[in-house]
C-alpha positions in Angstrom: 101.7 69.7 128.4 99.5 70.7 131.3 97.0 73.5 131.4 99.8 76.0 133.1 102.6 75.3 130.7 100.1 75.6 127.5 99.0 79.1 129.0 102.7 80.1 129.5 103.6 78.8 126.0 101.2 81.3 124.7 102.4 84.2 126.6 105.4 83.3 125.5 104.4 83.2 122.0 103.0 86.8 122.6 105.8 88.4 124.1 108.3 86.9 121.7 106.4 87.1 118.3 104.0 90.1 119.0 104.4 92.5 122.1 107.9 92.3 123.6 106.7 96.0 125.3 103.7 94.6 126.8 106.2 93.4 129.5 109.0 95.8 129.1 111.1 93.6 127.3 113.7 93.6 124.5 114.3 91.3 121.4 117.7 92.0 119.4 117.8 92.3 116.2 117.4 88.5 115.5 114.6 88.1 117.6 116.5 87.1 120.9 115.4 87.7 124.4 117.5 86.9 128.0 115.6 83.7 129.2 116.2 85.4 132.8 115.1 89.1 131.8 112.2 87.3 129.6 111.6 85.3 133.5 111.9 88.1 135.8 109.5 90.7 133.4 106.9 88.4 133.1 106.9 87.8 136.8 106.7 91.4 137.6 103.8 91.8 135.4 102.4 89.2 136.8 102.5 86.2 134.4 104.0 83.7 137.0 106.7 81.2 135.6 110.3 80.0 136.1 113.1 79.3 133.9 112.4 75.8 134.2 109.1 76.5 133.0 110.3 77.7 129.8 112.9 75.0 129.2 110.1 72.7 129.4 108.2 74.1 127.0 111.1 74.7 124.6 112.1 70.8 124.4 108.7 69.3 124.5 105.9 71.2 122.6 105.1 69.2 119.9 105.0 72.5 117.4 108.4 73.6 118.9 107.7 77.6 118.4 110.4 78.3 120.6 114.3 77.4 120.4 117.6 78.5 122.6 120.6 79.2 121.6 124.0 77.6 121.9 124.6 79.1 125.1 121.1 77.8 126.8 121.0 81.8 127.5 118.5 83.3 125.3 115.3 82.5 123.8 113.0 83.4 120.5 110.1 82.6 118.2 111.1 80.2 115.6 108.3 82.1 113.5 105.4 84.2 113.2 106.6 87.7 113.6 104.7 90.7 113.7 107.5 92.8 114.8 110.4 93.1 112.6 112.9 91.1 113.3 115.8 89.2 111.0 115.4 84.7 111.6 118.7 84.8 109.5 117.4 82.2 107.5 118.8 80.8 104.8 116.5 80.6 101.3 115.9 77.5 100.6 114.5 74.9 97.1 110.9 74.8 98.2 109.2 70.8 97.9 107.1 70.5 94.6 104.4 71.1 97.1 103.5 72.5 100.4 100.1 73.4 102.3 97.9 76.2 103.8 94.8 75.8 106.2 92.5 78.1 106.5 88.8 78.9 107.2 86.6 78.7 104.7 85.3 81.9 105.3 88.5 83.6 104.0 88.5 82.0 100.2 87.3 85.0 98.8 89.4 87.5 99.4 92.6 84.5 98.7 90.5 83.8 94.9 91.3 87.6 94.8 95.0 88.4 96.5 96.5 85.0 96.9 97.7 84.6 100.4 99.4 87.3 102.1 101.0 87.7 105.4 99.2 90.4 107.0 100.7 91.7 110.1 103.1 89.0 110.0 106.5 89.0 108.9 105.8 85.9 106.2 102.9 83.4 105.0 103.3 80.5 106.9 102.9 76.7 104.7 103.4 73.1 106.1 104.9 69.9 104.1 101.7 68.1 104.9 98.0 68.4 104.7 97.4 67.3 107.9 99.0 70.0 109.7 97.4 72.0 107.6 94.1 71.0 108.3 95.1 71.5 112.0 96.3 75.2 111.4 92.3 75.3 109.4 90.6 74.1 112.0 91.8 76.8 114.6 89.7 79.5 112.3 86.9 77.9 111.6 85.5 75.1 109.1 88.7 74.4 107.7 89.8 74.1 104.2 93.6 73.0 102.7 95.0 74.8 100.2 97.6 73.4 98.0 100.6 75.5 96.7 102.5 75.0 93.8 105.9 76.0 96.1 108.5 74.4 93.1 107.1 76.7 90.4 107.0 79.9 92.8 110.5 78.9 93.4 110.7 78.7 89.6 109.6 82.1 89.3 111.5 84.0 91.5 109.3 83.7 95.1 112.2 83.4 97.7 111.0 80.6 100.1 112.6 79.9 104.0 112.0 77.0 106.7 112.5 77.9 109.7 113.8 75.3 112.6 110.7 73.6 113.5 109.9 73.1 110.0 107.5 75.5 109.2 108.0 77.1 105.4 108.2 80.7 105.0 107.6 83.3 102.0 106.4 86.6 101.5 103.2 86.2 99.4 101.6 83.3 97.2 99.4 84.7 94.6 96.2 82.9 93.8 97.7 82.0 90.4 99.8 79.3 92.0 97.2 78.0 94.9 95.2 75.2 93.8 91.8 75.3 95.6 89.1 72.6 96.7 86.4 72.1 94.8 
């Protein structure tokens, strides 16, 4: 994506995940916005971009944060929440295994409370240690954590993938993270 479209993807991101007010705009209940009310209150506050724009962005980012609905008519986060809203997603068998990058910088305080979700709505994991290490890397030297997602499952820990493919739950405690060396 050019330069444009990768600054209007993360607008997007913030007005749909974080600050739907910063604009003067409303999510439903599910997280839904009006792709031309989203359009027409970003250009007013002066975050230029079209409907086009957006579809663009929707089909071809590789980490596909965004989706439409079945009408083409509205628009929302796939994930990472900070303002309540219900995905509808279904719970789900988590993988024997699934992944967490982060900086190195925060492994003491996960040796002490596991991951948790902060001001999001879940803690996010990926299927592979790659992306992972991506998701790391954006916070510093990064470091991939492995999570023992099949006996969380085990144990009661609700888990949820959202469209894009990202895996959802509420908290891993530090009992079921294995952690480098």
């Amino acid at each position: 994506m050019d330069k444009a479209l990768v600054s209007t993807s993360k607008f997007l991101s913030l007005v749909l995940r974080h600050q739907p007010e910063l604009i003067g705009l409303s999510l439903d209940p599910n997280g839904w916005a009006d792709l031309q009310e989203l359009v027409r209150l970003a250009n007013a506050s002066g975050h230029r971009m079209t409907a086009d724009d957006v579809l663009i962005i929707v089909r071809n980012s590789e980490k596909q944060r965004f989706t439409l609905d079945s009408s083409g008519q509205k628009i929302r986060a796939n994930q990472g929440h900070s303002v309540a809203v219900d995905l509808e997603l279904t719970p789900l068998r988590p993988p024997a295994v699934l992944y967490h990058g982060t900086a190195t910088r925060f492994l003491p305080s996960i040796h002490q409370s596991g991951l948790i979700r902060g001001a999001r709505l879940h803690v996010h994991l990926s299927q592979d240690a790659n992306t992972a290490n991506v998701v790391g890397a954006r916070h510093g030297q990064p470091v991939v954590l492995t999570i023992f997602a099949e006996d969380m499952g085990r144990n009661g820990h609700i888990f949820y993938q959202s469209r894009n493919g990202v895996w959802l739950t509420d908290h891993v405690p530090a009992s079921y993270i294995e952690f480098p060396p």
